[in-house]
C-alpha positions in Angstrom: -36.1 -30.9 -14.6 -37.1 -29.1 -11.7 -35.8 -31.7 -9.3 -32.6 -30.6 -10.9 -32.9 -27.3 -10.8 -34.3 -27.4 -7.3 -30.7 -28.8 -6.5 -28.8 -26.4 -8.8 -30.1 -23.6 -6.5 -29.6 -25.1 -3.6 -25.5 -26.1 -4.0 -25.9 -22.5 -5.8 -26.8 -21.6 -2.0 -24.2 -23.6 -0.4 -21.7 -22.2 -2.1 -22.4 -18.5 -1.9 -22.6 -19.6 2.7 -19.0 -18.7 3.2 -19.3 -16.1 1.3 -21.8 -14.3 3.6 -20.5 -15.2 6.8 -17.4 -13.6 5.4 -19.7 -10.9 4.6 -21.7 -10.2 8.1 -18.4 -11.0 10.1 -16.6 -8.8 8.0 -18.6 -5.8 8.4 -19.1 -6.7 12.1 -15.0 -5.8 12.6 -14.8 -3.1 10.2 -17.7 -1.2 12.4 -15.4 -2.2 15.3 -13.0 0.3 14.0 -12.7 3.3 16.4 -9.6 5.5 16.7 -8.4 5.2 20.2 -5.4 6.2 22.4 -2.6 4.0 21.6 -2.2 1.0 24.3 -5.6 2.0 25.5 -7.9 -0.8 26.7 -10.4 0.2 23.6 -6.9 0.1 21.1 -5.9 -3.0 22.4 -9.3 -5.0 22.1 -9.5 -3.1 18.6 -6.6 -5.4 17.6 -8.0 -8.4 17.5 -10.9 -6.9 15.5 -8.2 -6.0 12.8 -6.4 -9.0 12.9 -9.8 -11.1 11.7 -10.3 -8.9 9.1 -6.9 -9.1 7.7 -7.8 -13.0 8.1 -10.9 -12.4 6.0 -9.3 -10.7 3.5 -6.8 -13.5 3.2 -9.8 -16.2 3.7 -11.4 -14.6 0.0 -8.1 -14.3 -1.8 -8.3 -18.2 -1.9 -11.6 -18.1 -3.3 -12.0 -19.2 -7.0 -13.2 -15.8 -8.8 -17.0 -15.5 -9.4 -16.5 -15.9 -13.1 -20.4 -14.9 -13.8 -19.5 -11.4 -12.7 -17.7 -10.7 -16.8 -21.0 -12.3 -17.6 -23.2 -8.9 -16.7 -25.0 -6.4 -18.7 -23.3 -3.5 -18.6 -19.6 -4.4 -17.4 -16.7 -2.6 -19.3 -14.7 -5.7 -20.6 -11.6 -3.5 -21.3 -11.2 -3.9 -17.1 -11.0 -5.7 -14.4 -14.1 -4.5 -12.9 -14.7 -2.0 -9.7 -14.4 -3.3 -6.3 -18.2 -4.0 -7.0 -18.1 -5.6 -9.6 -14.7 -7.6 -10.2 -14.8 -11.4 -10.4 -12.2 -11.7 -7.1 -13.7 -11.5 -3.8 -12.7 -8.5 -1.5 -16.1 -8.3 0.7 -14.1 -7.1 3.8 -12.4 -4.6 1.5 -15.5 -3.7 -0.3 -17.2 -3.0 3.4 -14.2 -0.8 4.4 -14.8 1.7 1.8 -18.8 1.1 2.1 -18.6 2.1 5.9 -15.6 5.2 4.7 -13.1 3.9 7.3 -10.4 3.9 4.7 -9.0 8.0 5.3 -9.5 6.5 9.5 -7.5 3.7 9.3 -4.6 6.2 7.5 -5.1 8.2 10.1 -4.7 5.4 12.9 -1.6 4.5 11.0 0.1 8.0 10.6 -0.6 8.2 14.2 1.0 4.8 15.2 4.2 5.8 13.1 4.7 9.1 15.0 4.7 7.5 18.1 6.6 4.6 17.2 9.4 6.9 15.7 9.4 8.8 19.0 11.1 6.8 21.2 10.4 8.6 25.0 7.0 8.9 23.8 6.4 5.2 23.5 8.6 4.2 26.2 6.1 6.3 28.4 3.3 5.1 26.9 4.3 1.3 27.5 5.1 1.9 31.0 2.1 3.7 31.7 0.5 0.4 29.7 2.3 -2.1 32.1 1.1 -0.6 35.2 -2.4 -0.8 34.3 -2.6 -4.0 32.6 -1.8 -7.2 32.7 0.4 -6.9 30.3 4.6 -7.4 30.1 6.1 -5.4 27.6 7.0 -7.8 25.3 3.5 -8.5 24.9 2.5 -4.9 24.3 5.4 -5.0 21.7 3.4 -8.2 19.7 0.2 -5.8 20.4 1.8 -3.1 18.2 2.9 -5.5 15.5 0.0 -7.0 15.0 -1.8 -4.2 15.2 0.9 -2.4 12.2 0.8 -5.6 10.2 -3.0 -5.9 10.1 -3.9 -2.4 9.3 -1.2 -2.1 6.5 -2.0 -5.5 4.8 -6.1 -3.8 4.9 -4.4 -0.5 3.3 -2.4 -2.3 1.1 -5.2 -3.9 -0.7 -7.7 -1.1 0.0 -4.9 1.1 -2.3 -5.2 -1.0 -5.1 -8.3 0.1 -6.2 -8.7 3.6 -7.5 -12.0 3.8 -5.8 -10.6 3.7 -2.6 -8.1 6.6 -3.7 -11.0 9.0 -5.1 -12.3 8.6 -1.4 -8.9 9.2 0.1 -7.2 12.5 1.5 -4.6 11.8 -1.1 -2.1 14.8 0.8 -2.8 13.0 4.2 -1.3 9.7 2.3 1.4 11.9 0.5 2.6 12.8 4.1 2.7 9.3 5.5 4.6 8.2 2.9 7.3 10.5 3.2 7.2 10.2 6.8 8.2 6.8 6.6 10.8 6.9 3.8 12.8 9.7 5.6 12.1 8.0 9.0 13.3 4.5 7.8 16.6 6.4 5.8 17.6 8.0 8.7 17.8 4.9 10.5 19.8 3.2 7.9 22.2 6.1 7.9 22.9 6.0 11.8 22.8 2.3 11.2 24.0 1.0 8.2 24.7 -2.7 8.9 21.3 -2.6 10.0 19.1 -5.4 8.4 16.7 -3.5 5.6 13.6 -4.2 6.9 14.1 -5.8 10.6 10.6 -6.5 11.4 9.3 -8.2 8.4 7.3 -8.0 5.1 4.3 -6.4 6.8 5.4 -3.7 8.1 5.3 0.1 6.8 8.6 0.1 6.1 8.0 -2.7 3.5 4.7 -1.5 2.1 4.9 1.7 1.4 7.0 0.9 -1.5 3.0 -0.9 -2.4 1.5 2.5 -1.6 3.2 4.5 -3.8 3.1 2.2 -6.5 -0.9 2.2 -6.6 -1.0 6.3 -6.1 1.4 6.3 -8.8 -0.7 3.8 -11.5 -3.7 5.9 -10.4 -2.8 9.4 -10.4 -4.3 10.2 -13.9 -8.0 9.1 -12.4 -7.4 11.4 -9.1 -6.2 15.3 -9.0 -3.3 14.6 -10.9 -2.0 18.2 -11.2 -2.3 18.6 -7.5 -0.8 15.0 -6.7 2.1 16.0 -8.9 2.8 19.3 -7.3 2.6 17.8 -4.1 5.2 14.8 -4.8 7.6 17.7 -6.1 6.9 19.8 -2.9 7.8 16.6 -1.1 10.7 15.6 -3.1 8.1 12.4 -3.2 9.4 10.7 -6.1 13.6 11.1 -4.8 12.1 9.9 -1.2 10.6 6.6 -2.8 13.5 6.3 -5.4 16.0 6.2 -2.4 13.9 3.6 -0.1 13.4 1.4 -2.8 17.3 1.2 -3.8 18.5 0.5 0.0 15.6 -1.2 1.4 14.7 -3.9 -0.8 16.8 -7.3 -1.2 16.5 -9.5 -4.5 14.7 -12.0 -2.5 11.7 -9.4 -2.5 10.3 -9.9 -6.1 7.1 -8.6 -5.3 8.1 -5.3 -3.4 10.6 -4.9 -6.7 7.8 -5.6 -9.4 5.5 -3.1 -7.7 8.3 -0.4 -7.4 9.3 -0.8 -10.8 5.4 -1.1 -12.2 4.3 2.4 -9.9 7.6 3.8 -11.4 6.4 2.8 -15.1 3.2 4.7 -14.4 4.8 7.9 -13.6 7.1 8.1 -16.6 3.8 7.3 -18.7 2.0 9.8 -16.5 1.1 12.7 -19.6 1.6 15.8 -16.7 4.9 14.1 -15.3 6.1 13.9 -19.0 5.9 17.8 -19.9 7.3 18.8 -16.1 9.5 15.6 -15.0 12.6 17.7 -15.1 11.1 20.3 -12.3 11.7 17.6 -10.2 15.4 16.9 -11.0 16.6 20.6 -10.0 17.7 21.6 -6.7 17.6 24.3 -4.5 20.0 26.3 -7.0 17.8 26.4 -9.9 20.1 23.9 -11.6 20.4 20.1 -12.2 20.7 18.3 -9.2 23.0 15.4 -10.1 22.6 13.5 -7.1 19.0 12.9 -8.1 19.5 12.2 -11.5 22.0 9.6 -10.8 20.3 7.9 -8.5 16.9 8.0 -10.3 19.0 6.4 -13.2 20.4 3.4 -10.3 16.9 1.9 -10.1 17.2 0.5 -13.9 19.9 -1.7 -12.6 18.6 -2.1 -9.1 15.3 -2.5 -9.6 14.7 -2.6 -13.7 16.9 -5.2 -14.1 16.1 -7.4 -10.9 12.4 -7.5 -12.5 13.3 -8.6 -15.8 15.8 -11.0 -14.6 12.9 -13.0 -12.8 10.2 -12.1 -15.3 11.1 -11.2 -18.6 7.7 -11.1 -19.6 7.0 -7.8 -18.2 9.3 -5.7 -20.0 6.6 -5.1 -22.0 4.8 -3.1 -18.5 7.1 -1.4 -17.9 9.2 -0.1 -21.1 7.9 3.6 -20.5 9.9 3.5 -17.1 12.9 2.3 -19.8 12.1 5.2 -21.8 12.7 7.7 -19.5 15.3 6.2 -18.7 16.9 7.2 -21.8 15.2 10.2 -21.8 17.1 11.4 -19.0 20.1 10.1 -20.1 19.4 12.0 -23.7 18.6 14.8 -22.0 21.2 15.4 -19.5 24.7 13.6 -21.5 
């Protein structure tokens, strides 16, 4: 008997290995994180440090879940669990927040976006970049991808947790979210034969769409008065409506499921559902048609896309249907 429990500790042990190294090199990058001048020789070498984590954090979502962790004293069965306590592994996540590098990493990324979407300024930036590296510029260019993929994939998951958010400057994301939903319509309107998301599935363009979605499911655990005040400031909710509709192709299932599920938790939001027509009036004072109608578009663009591939989930998302008809009840 103890021979075999000798051996039960020890592949116990073996197992939890990976586990740690994940842990230690995990932490090890997210200390790493710094914010730097863009193209810098610190920004550049802090690249490569983001690009392991995001590796990390894919290394762990192939891990069987730690089913023992349902098993403690204490845990609320009626969820998922915190980010300390789930039975998935997110160590790297986990660390980010630990070390409060979340609110810095939006902040690196706001900042990457406003130079990115100012064309002399990066141009500059590069050449100033070739002349003291060695470096071409199409390799600066894969620098900058990597560099947007890797921190937005680490935001992306970091979002799903409404811990992260209650450590988040929620306005700070609010902004960069509209930044990059007017940003990327403008550039389909001077460009409309333009592809909708030309550099990929990573990229902010594509997952802010995720973003919003978790604010959205959240926003009743976080200042949800403000939040809602803010998105109506921001003409949030129109922004996101829009960007969903022209930038998302059927092939997308999972950008479409998280619109329509971050959509489904604002029409069951209980503030949005006593003031949701504030944010359908214009500048006038009156009804503003244009946003009505094209808040009612994403029940066959995006609605109807979902259930098509998943039928199971009308069940998710039927208070998004039944606002839906509330708005149609409401305004003929």
């Amino acid at each position: 008997m103890a021979s075999a429990a000798k051996y039960a500790h020890e592949d116990a042990g073996e197992a939890e290995k990976p586990l740690k190294v994940c842990a230690e090199a995990g932490r090890k990058c997210v200390r790493n994180i710094q914010q730097y001048p863009i193209l810098s020789v610190e920004w550049i070498a802090l690249v490569d440090s983001l690009k392991q984590l995001t590796r990390l954090v894919q290394l762990e979502g192939r891990m069987p879940a730690n089913t023992k962790v349902s098993e403690a004293c204490g845990r609320n069965m009626d969820s998922d669990g915190t980010l300390w306590d789930q039975e998935a592994h997110e160590n790297a996540i986990r660390i980010l927040v630990e070390e409060a590098k979340v609110n810095l990493c939006l902040r690196m990324m706001a900042e990457y976006k406003n130079w990115q979407y100012d064309p002399v300024a990066k141009q500059q930036t590069i050449s100033e970049a070739i002349t003291q590296f060695e470096y071409n510029e199409l390799q600066l260019e894969q620098k900058c991808r990597m560099f947007e993929e890797s921190l937005g994939v680490l935001l992306k998951q970091a979002f799903q947790h409404v811990e992260t958010l209650q450590l988040m400057d929620i306005p700070m994301l609010m902004e960069h979210l509209c930044l990059v939903f007017t940003k990327s319509s403008q550039a389909r309107t001077a460009d409309p034969t333009a592809a909708p998301c030309p550099y990929g599935s990573k990229t902010q363009e594509a997952l802010v769409t995720f973003y919003f979605s978790s604010l959205m499911k959240h926003a009743e655990e976080l200042n949800n008065g403000e939040l809602l005040a803010k998105a109506h400031e921001q003409n949030l909710i129109h922004l996101a409506a829009y960007h969903v509709l022209t930038s998302t192709s059927e092939c997308q299932a999972e950008t479409i499921l998280a619109a329509a599920e971050g959509f489904s938790a604002l029409a069951d939001n209980e503030d949005f559902r006593t003031t949701w027509q504030h944010h359908f009036i214009g500048p006038d004072g009156q009804v503003d048609a244009n946003k009505k109608d094209m808040f009612l578009r994403l029940e066959q663009g995006v609605v109807d896309e979902v259930l098509k591939q998943s039928p199971d989930k009308k069940r998710d998302i039927r208070p998004l249907l039944d606002f839906f008809n509330l708005i149609k009840r409401t305004y003929h």
